[in-house]
MITORKOL-209825 format. One record per residue (C-alpha): residue number from 1; residue in one letter; x, y, z. Coordinates in Angstrom, 1 decimal. Example, Ala and Ser with C-alpha at 12.3 -4.5 7.8 and 13.67 -1.06 7.14 Angstrom:
<rs>
   i aa      X      Y      Z
   1  A   12.3   -4.5    7.8
   2  S   13.7   -1.1    7.1
</rs>
This chain:
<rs>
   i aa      X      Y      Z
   1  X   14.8  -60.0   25.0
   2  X   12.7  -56.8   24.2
   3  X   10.2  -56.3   22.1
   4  X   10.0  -53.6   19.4
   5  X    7.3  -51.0   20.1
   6  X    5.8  -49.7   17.1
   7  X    3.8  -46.3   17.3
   8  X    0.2  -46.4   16.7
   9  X    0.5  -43.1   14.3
  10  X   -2.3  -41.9   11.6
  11  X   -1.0  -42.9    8.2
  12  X   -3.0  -39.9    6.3
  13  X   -1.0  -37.5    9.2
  14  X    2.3  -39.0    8.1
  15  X    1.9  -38.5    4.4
  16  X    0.1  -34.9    5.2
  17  X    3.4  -34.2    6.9
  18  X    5.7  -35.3    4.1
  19  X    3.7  -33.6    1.5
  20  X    3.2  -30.1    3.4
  21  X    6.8  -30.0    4.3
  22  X    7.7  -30.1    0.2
  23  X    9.4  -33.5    0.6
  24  X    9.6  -36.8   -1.3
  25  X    9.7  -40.2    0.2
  26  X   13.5  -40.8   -0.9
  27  X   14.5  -37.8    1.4
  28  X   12.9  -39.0    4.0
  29  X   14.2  -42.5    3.7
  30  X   17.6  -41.6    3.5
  31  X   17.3  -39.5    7.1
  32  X   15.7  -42.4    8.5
  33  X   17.7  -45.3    6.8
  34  X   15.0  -46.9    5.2
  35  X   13.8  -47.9    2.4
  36  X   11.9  -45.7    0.2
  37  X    9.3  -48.3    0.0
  38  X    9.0  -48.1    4.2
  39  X    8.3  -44.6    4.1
  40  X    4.7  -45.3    1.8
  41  X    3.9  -47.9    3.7
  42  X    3.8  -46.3    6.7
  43  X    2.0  -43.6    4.6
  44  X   -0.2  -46.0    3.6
  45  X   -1.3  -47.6    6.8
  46  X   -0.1  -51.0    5.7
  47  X    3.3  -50.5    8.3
  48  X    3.6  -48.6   11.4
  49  X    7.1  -47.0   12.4
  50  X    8.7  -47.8   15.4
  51  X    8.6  -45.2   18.5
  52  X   12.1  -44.0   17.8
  53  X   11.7  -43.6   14.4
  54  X    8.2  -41.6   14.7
  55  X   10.5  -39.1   17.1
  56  X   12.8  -39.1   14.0
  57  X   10.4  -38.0   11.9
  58  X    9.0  -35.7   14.2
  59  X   12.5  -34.2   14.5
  60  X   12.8  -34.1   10.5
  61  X    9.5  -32.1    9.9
  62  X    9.9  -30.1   12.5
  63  X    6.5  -31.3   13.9
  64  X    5.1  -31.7   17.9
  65  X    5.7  -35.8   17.7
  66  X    1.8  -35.6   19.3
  67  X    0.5  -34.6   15.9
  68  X    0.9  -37.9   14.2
  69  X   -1.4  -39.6   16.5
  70  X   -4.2  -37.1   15.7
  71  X   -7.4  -38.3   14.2
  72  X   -7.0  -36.2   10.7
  73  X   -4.3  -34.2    9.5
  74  X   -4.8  -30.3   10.5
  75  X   -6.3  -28.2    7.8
  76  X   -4.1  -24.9    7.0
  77  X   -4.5  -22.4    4.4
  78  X   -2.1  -23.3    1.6
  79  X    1.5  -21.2    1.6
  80  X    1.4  -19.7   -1.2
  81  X   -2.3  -17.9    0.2
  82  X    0.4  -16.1    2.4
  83  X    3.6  -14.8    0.8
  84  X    3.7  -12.5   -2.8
  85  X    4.9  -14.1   -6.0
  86  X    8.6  -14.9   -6.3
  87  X   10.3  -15.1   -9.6
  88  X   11.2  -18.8  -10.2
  89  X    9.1  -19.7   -7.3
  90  X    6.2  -22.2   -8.9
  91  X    3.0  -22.2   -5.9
  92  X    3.2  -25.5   -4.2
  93  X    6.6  -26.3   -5.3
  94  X    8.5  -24.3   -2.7
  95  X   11.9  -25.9   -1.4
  96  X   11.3  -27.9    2.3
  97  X   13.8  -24.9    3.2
  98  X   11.6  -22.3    2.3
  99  X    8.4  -24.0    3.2
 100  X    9.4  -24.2    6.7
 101  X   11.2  -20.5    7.1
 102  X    7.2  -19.0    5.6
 103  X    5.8  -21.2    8.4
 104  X    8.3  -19.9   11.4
 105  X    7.3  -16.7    9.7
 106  X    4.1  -17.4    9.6
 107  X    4.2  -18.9   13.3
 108  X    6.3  -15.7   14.9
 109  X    3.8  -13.1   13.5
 110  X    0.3  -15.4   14.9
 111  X    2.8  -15.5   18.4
 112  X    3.0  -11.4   18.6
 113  X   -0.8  -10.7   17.6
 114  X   -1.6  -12.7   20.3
 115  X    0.9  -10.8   22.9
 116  X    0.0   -7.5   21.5
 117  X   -3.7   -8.8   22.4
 118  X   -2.6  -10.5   26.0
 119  X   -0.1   -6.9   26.7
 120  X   -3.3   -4.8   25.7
 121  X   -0.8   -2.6   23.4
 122  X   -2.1   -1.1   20.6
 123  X   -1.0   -2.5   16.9
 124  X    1.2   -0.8   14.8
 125  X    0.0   -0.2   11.5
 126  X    1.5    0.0    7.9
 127  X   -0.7    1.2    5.7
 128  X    1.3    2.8    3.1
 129  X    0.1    2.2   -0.3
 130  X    1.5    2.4   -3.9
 131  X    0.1    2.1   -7.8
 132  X    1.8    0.9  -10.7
 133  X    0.7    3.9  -12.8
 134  X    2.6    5.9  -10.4
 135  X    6.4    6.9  -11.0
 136  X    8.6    4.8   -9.2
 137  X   10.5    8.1   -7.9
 138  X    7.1    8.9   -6.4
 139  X    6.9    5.9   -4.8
 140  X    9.9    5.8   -3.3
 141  X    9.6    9.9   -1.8
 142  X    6.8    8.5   -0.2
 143  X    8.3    5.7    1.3
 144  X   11.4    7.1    2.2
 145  X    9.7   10.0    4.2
 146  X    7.2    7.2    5.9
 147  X   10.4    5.6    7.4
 148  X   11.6    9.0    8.5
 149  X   15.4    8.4    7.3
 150  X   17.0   11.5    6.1
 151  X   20.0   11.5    3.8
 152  X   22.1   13.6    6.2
 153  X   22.1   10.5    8.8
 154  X   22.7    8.0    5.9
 155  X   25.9   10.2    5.0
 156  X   26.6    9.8    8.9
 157  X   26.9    5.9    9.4
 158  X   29.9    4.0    9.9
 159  X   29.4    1.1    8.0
 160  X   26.6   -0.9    6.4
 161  X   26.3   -3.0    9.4
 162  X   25.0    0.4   10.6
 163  X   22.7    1.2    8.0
 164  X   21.2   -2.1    7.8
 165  X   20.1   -1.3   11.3
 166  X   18.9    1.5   10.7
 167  X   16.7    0.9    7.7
 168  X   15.5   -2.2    9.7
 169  X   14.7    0.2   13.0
 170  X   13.0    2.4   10.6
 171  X   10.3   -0.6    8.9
 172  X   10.0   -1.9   12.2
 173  X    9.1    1.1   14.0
 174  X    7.0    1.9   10.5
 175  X    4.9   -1.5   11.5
 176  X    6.6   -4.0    9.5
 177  X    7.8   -7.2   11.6
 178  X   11.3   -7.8    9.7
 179  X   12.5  -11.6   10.0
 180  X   15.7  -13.0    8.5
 181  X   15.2  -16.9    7.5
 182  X   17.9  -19.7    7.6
 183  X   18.7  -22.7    5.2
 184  X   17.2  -20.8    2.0
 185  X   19.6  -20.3   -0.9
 186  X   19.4  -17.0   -2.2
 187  X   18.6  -17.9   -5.9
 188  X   15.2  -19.4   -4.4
 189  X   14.6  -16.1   -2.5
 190  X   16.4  -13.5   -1.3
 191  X   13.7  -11.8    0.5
 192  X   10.2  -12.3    0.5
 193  X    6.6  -10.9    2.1
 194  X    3.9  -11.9    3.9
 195  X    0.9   -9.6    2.5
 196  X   -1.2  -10.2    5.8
 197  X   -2.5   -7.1    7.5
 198  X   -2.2   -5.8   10.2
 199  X    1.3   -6.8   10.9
 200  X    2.7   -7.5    7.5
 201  X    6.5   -9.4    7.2
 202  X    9.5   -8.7    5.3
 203  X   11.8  -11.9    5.6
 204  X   15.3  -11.7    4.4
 205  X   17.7  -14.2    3.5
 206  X   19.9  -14.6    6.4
 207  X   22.6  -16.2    4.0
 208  X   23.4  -12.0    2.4
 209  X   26.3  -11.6    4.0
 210  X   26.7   -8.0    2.5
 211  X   24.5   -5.6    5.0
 212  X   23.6   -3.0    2.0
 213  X   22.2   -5.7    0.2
 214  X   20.2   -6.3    3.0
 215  X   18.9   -3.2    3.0
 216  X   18.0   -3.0   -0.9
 217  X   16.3   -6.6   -0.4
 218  X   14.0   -4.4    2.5
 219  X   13.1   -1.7    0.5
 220  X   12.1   -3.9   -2.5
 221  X   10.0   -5.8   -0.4
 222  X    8.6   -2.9    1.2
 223  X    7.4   -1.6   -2.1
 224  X    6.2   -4.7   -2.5
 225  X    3.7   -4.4    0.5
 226  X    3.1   -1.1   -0.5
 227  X    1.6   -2.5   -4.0
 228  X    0.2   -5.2   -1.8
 229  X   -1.9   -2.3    0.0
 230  X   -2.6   -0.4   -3.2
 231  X   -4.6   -3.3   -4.2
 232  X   -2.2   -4.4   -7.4
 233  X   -0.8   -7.1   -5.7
 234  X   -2.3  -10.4   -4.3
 235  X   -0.9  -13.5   -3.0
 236  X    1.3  -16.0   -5.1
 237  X   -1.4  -18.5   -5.4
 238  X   -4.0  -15.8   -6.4
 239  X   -1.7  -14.2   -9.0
 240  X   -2.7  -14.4  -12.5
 241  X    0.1  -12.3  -14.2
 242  X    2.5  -14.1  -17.1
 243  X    5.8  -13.9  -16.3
 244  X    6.5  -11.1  -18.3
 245  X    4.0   -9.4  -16.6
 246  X    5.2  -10.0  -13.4
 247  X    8.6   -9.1  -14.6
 248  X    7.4   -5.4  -15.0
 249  X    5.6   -5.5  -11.5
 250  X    9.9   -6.8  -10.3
 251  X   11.3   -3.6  -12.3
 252  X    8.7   -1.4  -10.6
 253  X   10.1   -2.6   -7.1
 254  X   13.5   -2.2   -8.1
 255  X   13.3    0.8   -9.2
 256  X   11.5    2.4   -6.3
 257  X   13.8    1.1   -3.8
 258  X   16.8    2.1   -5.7
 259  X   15.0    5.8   -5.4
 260  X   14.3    5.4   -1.7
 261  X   17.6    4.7   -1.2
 262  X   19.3    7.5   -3.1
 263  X   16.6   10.6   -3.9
 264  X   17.7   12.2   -7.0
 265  X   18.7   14.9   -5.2
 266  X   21.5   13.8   -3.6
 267  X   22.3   12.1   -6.3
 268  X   22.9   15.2   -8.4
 269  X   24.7   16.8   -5.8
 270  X   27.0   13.7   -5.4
 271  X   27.6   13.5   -9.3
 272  X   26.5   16.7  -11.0
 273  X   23.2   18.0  -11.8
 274  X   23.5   17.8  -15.2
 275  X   23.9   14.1  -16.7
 276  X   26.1   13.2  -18.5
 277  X   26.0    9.3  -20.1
 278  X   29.1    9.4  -22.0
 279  X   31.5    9.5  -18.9
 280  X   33.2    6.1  -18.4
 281  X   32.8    4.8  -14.8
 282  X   35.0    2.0  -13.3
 283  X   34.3   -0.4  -10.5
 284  X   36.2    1.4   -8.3
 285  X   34.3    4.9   -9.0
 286  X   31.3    3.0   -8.0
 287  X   32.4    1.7   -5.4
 288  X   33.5    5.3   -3.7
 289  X   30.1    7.0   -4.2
 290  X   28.7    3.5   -2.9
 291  X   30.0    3.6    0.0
 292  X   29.2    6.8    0.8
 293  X   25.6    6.4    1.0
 294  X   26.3    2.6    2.0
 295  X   24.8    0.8   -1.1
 296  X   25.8   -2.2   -2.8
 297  X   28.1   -0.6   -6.3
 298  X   25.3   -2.5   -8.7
 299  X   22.2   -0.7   -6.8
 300  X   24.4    2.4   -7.5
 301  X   25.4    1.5  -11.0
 302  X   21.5    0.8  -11.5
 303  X   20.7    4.1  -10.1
 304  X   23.2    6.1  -12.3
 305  X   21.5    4.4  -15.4
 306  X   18.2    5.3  -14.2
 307  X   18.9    9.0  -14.0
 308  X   20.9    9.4  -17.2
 309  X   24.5    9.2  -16.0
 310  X   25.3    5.7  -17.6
 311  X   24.7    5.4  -21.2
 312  X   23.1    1.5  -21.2
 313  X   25.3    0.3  -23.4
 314  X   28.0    1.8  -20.7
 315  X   26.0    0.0  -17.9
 316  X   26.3   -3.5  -19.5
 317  X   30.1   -2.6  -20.2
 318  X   29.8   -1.9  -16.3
 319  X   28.0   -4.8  -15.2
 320  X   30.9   -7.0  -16.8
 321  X   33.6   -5.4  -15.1
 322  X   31.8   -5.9  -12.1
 323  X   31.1   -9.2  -12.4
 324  X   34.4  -10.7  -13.3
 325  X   36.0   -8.1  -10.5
 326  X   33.2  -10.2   -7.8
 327  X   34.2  -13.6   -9.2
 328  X   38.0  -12.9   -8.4
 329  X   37.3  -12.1   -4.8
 330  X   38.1  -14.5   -2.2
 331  X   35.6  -16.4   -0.4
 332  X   34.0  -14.3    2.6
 333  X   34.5  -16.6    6.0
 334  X   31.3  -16.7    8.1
 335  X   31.2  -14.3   11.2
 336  X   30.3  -15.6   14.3
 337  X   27.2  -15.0   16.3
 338  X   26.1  -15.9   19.9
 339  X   22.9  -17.3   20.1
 340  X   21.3  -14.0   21.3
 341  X   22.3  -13.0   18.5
 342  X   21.2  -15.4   15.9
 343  X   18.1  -14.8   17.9
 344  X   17.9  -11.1   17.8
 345  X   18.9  -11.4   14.1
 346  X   16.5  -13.5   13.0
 347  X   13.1  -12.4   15.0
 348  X   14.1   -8.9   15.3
 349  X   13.6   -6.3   18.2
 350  X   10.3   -5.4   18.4
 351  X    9.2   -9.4   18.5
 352  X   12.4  -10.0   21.1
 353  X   10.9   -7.0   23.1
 354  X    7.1   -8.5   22.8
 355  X    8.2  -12.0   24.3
 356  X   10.0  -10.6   26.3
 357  X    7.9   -8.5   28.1
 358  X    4.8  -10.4   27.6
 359  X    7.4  -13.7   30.2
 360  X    8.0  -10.2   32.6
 361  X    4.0   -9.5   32.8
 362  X    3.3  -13.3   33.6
 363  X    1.4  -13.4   30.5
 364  X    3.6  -16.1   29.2
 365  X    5.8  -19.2   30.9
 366  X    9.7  -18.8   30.4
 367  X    9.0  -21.9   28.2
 368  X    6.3  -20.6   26.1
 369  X    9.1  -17.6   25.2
 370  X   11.9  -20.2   24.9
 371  X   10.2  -21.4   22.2
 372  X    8.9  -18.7   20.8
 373  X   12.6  -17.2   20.4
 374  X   13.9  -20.6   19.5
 375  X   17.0  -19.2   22.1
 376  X   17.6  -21.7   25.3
 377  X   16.5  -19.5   29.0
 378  X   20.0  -19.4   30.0
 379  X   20.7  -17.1   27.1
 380  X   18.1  -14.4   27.6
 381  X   20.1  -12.1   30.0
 382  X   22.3  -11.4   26.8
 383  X   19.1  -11.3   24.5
 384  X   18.1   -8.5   27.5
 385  X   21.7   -6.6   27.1
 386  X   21.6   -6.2   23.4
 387  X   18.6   -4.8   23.7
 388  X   19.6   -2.2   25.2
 389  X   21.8   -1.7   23.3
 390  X   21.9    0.3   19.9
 391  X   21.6   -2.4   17.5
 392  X   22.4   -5.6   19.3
 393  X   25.9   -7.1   17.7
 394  X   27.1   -6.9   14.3
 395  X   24.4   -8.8   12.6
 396  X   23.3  -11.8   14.6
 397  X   23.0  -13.1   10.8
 398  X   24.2  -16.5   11.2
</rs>
């Protein structure tokens, strides 16, 4: 008959791991098919999980099973010291989902200091800035000519699968690492940033299945870093704004990134140069000159009222046509995405590149970049092919 081996873990470890993660016992319990009461106990030193269950855990909390058996839990800067305010968002209170995404985040942009360090390549730097007594148009001139994209190539892509590449390229090459994160819904965050220098992060909600809104989500965060740099922005846990406060920092974003994306310029020349608010637009109007310069219709309808060519009272009119004209479409079915893909998707070329070449220059074990790609070794010819390529797959969203 064998004997149950229990694991000689650190109880304060255990509970540090529950509590950083954003979890509560009864979670836990009902992964492990225990008791809620088990879960404390362990917690509290007075039981000790068995050696399967401890691997469980480990599993759950996406944790190296060796750090339970550590003599103290290790001591890391809190989250929310890290990422910018996000509306709805409370510090601390972040879903498990979006606690772990910040901390592959997180994780992914230590990994490529250190292989920009170990390469002996020089860091790209982003240190565009931008102030709140500043126009948002102004803002935006300045951002859009930074990235280099000119309206004549946005006129000159395909589809938005296209442009969202090519905004991406653009931030990336700018010196922006752009992640997409997993498992987050998008009412907790569609996109987010890390305000850490050098090698700042935009992370956007891999679950926007509509590339333009991708790129909007870019370009707001992007502003965001720009405020971050301009010294009128600081981490969510060092924030002292009121909501409505904050609220006005969230317009300013919008509205700069809604100018990036479509100078006045070329809106007058697509519309007229002389405004006129009283015109009635429909969805599918919108939706024409949308797709034109590949942007989601509402970032377009926003635009139009911006400039004078929507009344606001013709913009809500708008807004409700829209919305009940989204709520009759049928569900979208999920695209399918090799795991060089979900790969390339998620950490993005330049960090795909980095691993890459830091495994080719010895500087690294194929196991080290395994794991830092989260893609199996038997999948990184492909990773090596669409990166050769012009944008690597559709989306490698999934």
């Amino acid at each position: 008959m064998s004997t149950i081996e229990f694991a000689p873990v650190n109880p304060s470890v255990l509970a540090w791991a529950r509590t950083e993660g954003g979890w509560r016992p009864e979670q836990v319990a009902k992964t492990l098919q225990v008791k809620p009461e088990r879960v404390l106990a362990w917690e509290q030193g007075e039981r000790k999980p068995t050696f399967r269950q401890a691997e469980h855990l480990a599993r759950f909390f996406h944790r190296p099973l060796s750090i339970f058996f550590q003599a103290a839990p290790p001591e890391l800067p809190p989250l929310a010291s890290e990422y910018r305010r996000l509306p709805g968002v409370a510090v601390g209170a972040e879903s498990p989902a979006l606690r772990l995404a910040l901390r592959r985040m997180l994780n992914r942009r230590g990994v490529a200091l250190d292989l920009f360090d170990e390469l002996g390549e020089p860091l790209p730097s982003f240190e565009l800035s931008a102030h709140l007594n500043e126009g948002p148009a102004a803002v935006a001139l300045r951002l859009r000519e930074h990235l280099g994209v000119t309206v004549e190539a946005q006129l000159g892509w395909a589809n938005g699968w296209q442009a969202w590449r090519a905004w991406r390229a653009a931030a990336e090459a700018a010196g922006v690492l752009v992640f997409q994160f997993a498992k987050v819904t998008l009412e907790e965050a569609r996109g987010l940033s890390l305000l850490e220098w050098p090698l700042p992060v935009v992370g956007i909600n891999s679950k926007e299945a509509v590339p333009e809104a991708k790129v909007f989500t870019l370009l707001h965060e992007l502003v965001h870093l720009m405020l971050a740099c301009g010294q009128e922005e600081r981490p969510a846990l060092h924030e002292t704004r009121s909501a409505e406060e904050w609220s006005e920092v969230e317009r300013f974003a919008e509205g700069a990134a809604s100018h990036a994306l479509l100078p006045e310029a070329a809106l007058q020349h697509a519309v007229g140069s002389v405004p006129r608010p009283d015109l009635t637009w429909s969805v599918a109007d919108v939706q024409r000159l949308a797709r034109r310069f590949r942007l989601t219709p509402l970032a377009l309808a926003t635009r139009q009222r911006e400039s004078g060519y929507m009344s606001w009272a013709g913009y809500q009119a708008w807004r409700g046509e829209w919305a009940e004209f989204v709520a009759a479409l049928p569900a979208r079915a999920g695209g399918f995405a090799s795991p060089a893909e979900k790969t390339l998707g998620r950490a993005g070329r330049p960090f795909a590149k980095l691993v890459l070449e830091a495994m080719a220059a010895n500087r690294i074990t194929s196991v080290d970049a395994a794991r830092h790609l989260d893609l199996k070794f038997q999948h990184f010819d492909q990773l090596r092919t669409l990166l050769v390529g012009p944008g690597g797959g559709a989306g490698g969203d999934a």
